[in-house]
C-alpha positions as CSV (number, residue, x, y, z in Angstrom):
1,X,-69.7,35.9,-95.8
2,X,-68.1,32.9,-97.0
3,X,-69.2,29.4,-96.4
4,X,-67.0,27.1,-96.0
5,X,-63.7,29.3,-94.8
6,X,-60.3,27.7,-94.4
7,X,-57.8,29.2,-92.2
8,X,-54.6,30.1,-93.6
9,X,-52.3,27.7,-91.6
10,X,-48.8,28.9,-92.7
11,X,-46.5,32.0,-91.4
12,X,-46.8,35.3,-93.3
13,X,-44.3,37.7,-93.9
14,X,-45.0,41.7,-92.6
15,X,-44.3,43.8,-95.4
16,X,-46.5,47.0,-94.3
17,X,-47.8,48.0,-91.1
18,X,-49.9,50.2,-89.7
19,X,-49.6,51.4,-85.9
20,X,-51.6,54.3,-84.0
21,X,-51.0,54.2,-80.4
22,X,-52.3,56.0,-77.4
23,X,-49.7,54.5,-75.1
24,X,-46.4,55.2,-77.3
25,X,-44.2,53.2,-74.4
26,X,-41.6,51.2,-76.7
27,X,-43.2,52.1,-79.9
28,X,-40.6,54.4,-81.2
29,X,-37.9,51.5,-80.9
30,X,-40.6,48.7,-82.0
31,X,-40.9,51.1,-85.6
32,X,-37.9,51.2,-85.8
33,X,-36.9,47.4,-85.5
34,X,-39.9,47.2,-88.8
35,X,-38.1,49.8,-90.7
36,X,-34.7,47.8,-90.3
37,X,-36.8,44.9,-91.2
38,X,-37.7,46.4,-94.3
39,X,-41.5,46.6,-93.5
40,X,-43.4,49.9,-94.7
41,X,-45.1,51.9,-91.9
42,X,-48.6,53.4,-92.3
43,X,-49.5,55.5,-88.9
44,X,-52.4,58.7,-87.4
45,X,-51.6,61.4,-85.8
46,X,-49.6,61.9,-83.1
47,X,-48.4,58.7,-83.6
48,X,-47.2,59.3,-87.1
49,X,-45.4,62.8,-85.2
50,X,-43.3,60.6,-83.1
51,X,-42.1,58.7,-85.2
52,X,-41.4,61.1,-87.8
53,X,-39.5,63.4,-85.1
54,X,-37.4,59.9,-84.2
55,X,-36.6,59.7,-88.5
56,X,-38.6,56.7,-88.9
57,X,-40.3,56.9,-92.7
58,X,-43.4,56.8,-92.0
59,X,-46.6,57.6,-94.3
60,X,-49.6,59.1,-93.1
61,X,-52.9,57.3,-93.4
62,X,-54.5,60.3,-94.7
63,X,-52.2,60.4,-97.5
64,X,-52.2,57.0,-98.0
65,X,-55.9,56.8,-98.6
66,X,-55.7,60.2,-100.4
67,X,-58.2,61.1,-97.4
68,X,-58.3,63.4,-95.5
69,X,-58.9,63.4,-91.5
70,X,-62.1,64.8,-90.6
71,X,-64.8,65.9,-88.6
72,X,-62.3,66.9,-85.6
73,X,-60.6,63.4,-86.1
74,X,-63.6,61.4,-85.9
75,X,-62.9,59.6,-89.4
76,X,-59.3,58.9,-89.9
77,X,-59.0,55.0,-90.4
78,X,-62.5,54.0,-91.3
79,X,-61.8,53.9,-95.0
80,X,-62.2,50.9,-97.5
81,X,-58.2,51.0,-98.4
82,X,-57.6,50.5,-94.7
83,X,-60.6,48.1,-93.4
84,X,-60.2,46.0,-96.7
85,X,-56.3,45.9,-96.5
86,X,-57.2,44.4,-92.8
87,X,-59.5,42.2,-93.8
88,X,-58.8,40.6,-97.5
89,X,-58.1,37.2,-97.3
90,X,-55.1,36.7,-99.4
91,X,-56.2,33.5,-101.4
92,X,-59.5,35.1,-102.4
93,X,-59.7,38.4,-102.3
94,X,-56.5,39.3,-104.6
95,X,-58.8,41.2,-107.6
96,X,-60.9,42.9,-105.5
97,X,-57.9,44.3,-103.7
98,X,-55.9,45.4,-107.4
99,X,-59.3,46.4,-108.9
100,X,-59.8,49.0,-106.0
101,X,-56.0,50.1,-105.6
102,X,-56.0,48.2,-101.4
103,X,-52.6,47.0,-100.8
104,X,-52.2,44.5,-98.2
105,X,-51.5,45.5,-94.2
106,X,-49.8,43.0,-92.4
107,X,-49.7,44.0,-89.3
108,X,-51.9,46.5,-87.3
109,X,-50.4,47.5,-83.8
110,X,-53.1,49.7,-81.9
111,X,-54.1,50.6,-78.5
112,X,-57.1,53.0,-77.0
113,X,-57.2,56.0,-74.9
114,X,-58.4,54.9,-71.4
115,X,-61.6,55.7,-71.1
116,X,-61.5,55.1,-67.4
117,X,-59.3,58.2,-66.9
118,X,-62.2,60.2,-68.3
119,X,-64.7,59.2,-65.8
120,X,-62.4,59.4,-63.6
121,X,-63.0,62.9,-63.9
122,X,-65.4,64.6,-61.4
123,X,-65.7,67.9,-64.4
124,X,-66.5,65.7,-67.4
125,X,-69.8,64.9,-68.6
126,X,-71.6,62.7,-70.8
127,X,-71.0,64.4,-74.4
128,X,-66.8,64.7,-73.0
129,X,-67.3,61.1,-72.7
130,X,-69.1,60.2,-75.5
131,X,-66.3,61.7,-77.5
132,X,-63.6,60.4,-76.2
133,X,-64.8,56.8,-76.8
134,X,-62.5,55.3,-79.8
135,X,-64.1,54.3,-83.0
136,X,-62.2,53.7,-85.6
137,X,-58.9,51.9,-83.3
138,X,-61.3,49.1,-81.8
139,X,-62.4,48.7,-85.5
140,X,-58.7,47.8,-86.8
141,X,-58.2,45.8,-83.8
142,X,-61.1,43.4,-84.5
143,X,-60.8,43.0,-88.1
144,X,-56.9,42.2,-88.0
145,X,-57.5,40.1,-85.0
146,X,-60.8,38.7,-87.3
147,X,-58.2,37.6,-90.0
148,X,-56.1,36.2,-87.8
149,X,-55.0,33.3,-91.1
150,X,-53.2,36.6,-92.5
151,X,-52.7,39.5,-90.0
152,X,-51.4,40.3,-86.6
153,X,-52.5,42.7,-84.3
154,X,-50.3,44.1,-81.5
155,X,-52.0,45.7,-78.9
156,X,-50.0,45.3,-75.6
157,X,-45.6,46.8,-75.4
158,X,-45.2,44.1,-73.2
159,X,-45.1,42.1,-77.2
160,X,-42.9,44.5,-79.1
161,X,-40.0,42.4,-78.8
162,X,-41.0,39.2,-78.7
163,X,-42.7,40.2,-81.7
164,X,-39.4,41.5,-83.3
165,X,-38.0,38.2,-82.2
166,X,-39.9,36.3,-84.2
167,X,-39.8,38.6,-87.4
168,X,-36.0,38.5,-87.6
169,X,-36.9,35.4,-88.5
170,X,-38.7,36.6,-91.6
171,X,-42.2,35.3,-90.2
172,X,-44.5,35.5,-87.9
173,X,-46.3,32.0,-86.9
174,X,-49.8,31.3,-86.9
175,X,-49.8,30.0,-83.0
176,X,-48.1,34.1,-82.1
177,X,-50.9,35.3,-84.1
178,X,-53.3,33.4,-82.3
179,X,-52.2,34.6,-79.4
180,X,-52.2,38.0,-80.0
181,X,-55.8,37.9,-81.4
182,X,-56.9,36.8,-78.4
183,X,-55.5,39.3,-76.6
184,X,-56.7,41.8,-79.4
185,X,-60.3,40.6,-78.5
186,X,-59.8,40.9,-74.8
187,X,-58.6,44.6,-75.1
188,X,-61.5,45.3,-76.9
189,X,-64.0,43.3,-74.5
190,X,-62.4,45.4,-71.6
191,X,-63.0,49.1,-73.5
192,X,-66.4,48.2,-74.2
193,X,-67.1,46.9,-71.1
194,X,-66.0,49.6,-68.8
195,X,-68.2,52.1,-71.4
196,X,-71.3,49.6,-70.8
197,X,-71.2,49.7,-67.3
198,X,-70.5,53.2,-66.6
199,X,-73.3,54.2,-68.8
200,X,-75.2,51.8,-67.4
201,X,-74.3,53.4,-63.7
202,X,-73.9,50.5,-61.4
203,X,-72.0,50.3,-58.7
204,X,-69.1,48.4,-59.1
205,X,-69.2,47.4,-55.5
206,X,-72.3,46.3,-55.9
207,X,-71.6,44.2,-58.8
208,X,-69.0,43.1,-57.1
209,X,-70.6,42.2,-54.0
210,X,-73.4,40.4,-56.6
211,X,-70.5,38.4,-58.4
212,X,-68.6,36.8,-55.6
213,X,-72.3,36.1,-54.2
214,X,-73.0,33.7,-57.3
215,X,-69.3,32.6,-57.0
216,X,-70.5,31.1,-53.7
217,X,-73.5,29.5,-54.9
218,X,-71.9,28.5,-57.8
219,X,-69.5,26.3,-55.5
220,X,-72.2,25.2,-53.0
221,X,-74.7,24.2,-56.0
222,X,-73.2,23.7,-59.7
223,X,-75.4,26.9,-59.9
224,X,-74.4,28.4,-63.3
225,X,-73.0,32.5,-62.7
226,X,-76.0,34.4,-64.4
227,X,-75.5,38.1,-64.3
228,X,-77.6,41.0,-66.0
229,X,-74.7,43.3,-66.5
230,X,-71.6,43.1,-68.1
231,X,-68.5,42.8,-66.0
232,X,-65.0,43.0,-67.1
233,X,-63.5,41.0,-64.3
234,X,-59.5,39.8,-63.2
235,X,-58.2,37.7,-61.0
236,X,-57.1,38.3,-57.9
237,X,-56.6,35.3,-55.7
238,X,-57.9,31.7,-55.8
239,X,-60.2,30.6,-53.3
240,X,-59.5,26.6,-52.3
241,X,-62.9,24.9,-51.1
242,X,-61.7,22.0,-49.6
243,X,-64.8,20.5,-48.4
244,X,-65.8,20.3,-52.0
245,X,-64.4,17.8,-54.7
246,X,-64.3,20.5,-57.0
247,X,-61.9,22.0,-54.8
248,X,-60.9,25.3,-56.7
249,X,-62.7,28.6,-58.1
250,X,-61.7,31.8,-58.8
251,X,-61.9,35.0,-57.0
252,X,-62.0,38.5,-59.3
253,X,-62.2,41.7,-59.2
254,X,-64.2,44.8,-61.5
255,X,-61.3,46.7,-63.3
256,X,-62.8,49.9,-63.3
């Protein structure tokens, strides 16, 4: 760990990408866009499929890292010429990167199989769960969205073309990659939450019952929310006490 870390202030160019998407809505014209824009793509599986059947270049991971996929899929990305083109810091860690053959990824566009549709399902049990939770995408999320000074992370369609936008441009700005890192995080936050609490078996109604419960007391006495489990929350509405100075709160609900 360093001590002392400065933040790479300035825009950076995207010369390589990598993208491996569950939801594919928009991705095939978002690749694309990067191939007219002269960025190299790097992508898994059935993304890599797509794209290929669309004649977008791509190269596949596995070939990339001269690696292949195994153990039924379960390691695909986790690889030190993928994590360490994600992470490397591009004032510092220039040697290590052309002493161990890492080129540099730019950009890392990812999202996760919803693992709420999988409990959803009354016939699948704990090891069908278990191995359908994603491993190796939340792990490329959080390290580009870690080294935010020289990587973006795209994880939502609803940014493909504001992304593109901006890269016609020739860079993207550290303020849009701040932006999408903390999205990154929060896309992460939500996965992991909705695994935690259905593992842990509560009842979201209960929690929720429990939540707006401490929203009330909260109001009534400054009382800071304390809860013992996890909750991934959004809001819903916006509750106005008007007999309070503090006159507003927040009203939310457990995605699930």
């Amino acid at each position: 760990m360093l001590n002392n870390p400065i933040l790479n202030q300035k825009p950076i160019e995207i010369k390589r990408a990598l993208i491996s998407v569950y939801d594919k809505t928009g991705v095939i014209d978002f690749a694309a866009s990067l191939n007219r824009l002269g960025v190299e793509i790097l992508s898994t599986g059935g993304t890599s499929a797509a794209l290929r059947k669309q004649d977008i270049p791509v190269t596949d991971v596995s070939k990339y890292t001269n690696f292949p996929e195994i153990m039924d899929g379960r390691v695909k990305t986790i690889n030190p010429l993928i994590e360490g083109g994600i992470l490397g810091l591009r004032d510092k860690h220039n040697d290590d990167a052309v002493d161990n053959k890492i080129k540099w990824i730019d950009l890392v566009v990812c999202n996760l199989y919803p693992f709420s549709k999988i409990i959803k399902d009354p016939g699948s049990d704990l090891a069908t769960q278990m191995e359908n939770i994603d491993i190796g995408g939340p792990t490329m999320i959080r390290s580009a969205a870690k080294n935010v000074g020289w990587v973006c992370v795209v994880v939502d369609f609803k940014d493909y073309d504001v992304f593109i936008d901006e890269l016609n441009s020739k860079k993207i700005s550290l303020e849009t990659r701040r932006k999408l890192s903390v999205k990154a995080f929060g896309h992460t936050a939500q996965y992991d939450t909705i695994i935690h609490n259905h593992l842990v078996g509560g009842s979201p109604r209960k929690t929720c019952r429990l939540l707006i419960q401490s929203i009330q007391i909260y109001a009534m006495e400054k009382t800071p929310i304390r809860m013992h489990q996890l909750i991934e929350l959004q809001m819903i509405n916006q509750l106005t006490f008007s007999t309070l100075r503090y006159t507003k709160e927040k009203l939310y609900r457990i995605i699930i």
